[in-house]
N, C-alpha and C positions, 0 to 999 in steps of 0.2 A: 710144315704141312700137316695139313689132320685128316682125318678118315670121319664119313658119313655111316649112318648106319648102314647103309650099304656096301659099304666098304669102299666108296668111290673116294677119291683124293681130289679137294676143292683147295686150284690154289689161290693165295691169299696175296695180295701186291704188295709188294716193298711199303714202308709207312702209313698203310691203309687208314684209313678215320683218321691222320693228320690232316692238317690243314695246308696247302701252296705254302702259305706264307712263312707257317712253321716249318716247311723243309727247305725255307729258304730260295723256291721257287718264285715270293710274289715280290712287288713294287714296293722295297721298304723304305726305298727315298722318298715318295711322293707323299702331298698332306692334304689332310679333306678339305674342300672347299667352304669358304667361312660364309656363313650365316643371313642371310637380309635381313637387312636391318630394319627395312620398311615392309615386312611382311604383314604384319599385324594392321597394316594402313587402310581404314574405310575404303571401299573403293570410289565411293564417293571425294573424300579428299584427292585420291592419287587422278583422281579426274580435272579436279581445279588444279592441279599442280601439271598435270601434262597443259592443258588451258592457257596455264600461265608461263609456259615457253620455257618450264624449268624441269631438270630432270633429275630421276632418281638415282643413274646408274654410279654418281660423282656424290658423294654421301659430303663431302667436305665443301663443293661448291654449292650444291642445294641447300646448306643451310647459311652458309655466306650470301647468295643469293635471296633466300629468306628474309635474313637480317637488312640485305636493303631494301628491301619492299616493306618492312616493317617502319624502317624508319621514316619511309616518303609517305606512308600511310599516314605515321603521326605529324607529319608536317602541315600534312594537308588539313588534317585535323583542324591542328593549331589554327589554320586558317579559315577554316569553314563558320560561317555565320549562325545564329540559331534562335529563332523568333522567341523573345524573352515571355514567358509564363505570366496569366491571367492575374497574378501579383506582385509583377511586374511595378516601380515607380520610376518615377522621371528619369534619375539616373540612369537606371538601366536600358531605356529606352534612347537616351543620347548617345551613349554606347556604341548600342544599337546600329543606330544612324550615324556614326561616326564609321562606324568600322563599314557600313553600307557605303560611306564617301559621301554624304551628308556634310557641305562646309562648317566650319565650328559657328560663325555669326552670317545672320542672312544678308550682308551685305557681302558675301561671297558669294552669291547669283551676277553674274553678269547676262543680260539681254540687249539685243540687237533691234532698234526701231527703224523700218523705211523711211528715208528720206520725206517720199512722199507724204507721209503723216505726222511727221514731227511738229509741225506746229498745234495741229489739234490731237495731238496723243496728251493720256493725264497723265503726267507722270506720279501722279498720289499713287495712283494707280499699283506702277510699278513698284512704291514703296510696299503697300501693300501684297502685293501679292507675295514678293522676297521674304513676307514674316509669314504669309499661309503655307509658302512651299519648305520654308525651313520647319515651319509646325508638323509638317507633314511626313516630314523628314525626305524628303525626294534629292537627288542627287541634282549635282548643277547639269548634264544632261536632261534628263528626266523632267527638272523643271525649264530648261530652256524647248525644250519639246510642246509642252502646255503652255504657253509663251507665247509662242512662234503659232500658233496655231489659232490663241484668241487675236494676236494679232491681225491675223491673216482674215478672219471672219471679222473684224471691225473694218477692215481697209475694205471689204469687200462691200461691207455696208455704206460706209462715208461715198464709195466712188455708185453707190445704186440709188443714194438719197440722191445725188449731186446730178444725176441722171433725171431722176423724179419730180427734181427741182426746176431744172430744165425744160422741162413738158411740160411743166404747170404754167409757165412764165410765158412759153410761146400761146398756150391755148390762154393764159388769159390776156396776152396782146392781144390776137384774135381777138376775143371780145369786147375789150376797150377799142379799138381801130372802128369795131362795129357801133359801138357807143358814143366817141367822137364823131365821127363822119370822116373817118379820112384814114389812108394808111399810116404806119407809122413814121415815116419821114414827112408826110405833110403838115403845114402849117396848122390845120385844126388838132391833130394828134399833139404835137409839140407843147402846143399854147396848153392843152388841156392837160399831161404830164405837167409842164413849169408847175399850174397850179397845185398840183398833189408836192411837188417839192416845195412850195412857198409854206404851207400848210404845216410840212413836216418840221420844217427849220423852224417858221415862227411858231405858231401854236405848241409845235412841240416844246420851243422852248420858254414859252408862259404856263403849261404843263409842268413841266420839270421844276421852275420855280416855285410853284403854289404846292405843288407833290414835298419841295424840300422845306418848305415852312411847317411839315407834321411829317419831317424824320422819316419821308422816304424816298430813297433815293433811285429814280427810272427815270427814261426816256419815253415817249411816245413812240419814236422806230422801232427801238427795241422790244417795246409790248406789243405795235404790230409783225415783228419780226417773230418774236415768242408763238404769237398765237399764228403762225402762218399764213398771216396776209401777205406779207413784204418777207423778202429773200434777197441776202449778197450773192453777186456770182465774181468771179474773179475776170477780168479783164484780161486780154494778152499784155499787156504794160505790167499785168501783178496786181493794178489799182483792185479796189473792189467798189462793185455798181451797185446798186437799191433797185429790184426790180419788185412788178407787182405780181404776187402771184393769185389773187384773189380780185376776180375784174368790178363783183358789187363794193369791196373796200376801196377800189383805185376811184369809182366813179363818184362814190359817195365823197372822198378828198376832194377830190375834181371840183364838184360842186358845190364844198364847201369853200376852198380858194375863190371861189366865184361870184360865189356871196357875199362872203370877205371883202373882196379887193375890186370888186366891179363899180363900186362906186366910185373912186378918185383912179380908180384904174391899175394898172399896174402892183402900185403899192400906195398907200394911202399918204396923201402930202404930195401928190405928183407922181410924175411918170408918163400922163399920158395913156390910151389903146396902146393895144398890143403892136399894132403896126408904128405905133412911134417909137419902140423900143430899141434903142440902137444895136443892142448885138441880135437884132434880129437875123440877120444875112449871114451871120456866121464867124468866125476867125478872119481876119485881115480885107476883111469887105466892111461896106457903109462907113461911116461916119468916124474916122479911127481917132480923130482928137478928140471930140465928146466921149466918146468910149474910153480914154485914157482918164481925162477930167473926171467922170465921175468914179474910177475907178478911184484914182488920187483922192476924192475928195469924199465920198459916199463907198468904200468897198464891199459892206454888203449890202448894198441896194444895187451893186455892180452884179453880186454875186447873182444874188434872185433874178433879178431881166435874163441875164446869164442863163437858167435854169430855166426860166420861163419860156424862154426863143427856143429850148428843147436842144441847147450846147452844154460845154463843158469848161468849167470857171478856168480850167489849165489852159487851154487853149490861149487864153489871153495870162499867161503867166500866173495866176491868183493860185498858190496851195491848196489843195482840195482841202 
């Protein structure tokens, strides 16, 4: 104890300015708490790392964790494609397209053609395209897409000609019915068709002849066919028919058979008017032994009468 100037006594506590711990008062078994380790972390990163479903508190998971998102990153890598550079050559570009799933040879396109147009599909066509879409590097989807698509736009076409074609054929019977004198199943319409087929058969084919003595090889159907006078249409039998689709081209035949053949009649050498023509009545009507006889004997001079009467040479068995 000590004395103030005053002479007061100020007492002083047992171990005063010690410290607890030095009198054995404090917690000497406990130890400080360690460190974050992730203190120092952007908070920006510790943002993507909550984001990413991964957490801080597990310091030995979070980087196990890391390490596999690191490694599925570089997989993905591995895998991801990347449009080869403006100096780019062929090689690299096959590549390219290989690794896009571009087939190695363009006859790895397989395409699918409708039924209905297989007979008049090109298939050059098809070869051709098989080397544009592998030039192009398109994948066999990708090119079966553009494919399927021209197809679809050509079948759409062929069935709106085939339509067109049609219309044209009825309006120019129309016309011709009007120019014969008679509908189309009467005997004036009839007689006047025969002629336009006698015409095509014969003429056309002293045409084709004198055409192949100077190396070129056509038909007269086919040039009126070509140039859209005359049009096939398809029969329900499958046959295909000659119709006229231009009625000044039908009439002008017409009357050139007329010219032609009016003089000895039918066909020159005989035959007779029209009205002596034995398949004039039709399939198993008039005169059935003459009509075999001359079939046997004359087939196409069978054939013509045939064509002229405004029938059809099968009806009496003859192969179109």
């Amino acid at each position: 104890m000590t004395e103030d100037a005053n002479g007061s006594a100020t007492v002083v506590e047992p171990d005063a300015g010690v410290s607890a711990a030095a009198n054995g008062n404090g917690d000497q078994g406990s130890k400080a708490a360690p460190a974050d380790p992730f203190s120092g972390l952007d908070p920006g990163i510790r943002e993507w790392i909550g984001n990413a479903g991964l957490k801080l508190d597990d310091p030995a998971k979070l980087v196990s964790d890391l390490v596999v998102k690191t490694r599925g990153a570089e997989t993905l890598i591995g895998k991801s494609v990347q449009l080869p550079g403006d100096d780019a050559g062929p090689e690299d570009w096959n590549k390219f397209f290989g690794r896009l799933g571009r087939p190695e040879k363009p006859d790895g396109y397989g395409f699918q053609v409708p039924d209905e147009i297989k007979d008049s599909y090109d298939a050059g066509f098809t070869e051709a395209f098989r080397g544009a879409a592998h030039q192009a590097g398109l994948t066999p989807k990708q090119a079966s897409v553009v494919h399927d698509w021209y197809v679809g736009m050509y079948t759409d076409g062929l069935k709106q000609a085939g339509e067109a074609r049609t219309a044209e054929a009825a309006e120019a019977t129309r016309q011709l019915e009007k120019a014969f004198g008679g509908a189309r199943d009467s005997e004036a319409f009839r007689t006047s068709v025969g002629l336009i087929g006698r015409v095509l058969q014969d003429q056309g084919e002293a045409i084709a002849r004198d055409l192949k003595q100077h190396g070129i090889d056509v038909s007269l159907k086919d040039g009126l066919i070509e140039a859209g006078a005359l049009g096939e249409v398809e029969r329900e039998d499958g046959a295909k028919q000659l119709v006229v689709l231009n009625a000044p081209v039908g009439i002008l035949l017409s009357r050139l058979g007329k010219a032609l053949y009016s003089e000895d009649g039918l066909d020159k050498g005989g035959g007779g008017s029209p009205a002596d023509n034995p398949f004039k009545d039709g399939p198993g009507m008039g005169n059935q032994t003459v009509q075999m006889q001359m079939i046997a004997s004359d087939r196409a001079q069978a054939v013509r009468l045939i064509q002229l009467a405004g029938h059809k040479p099968e009806d009496w068995g003859i192969a179109a």
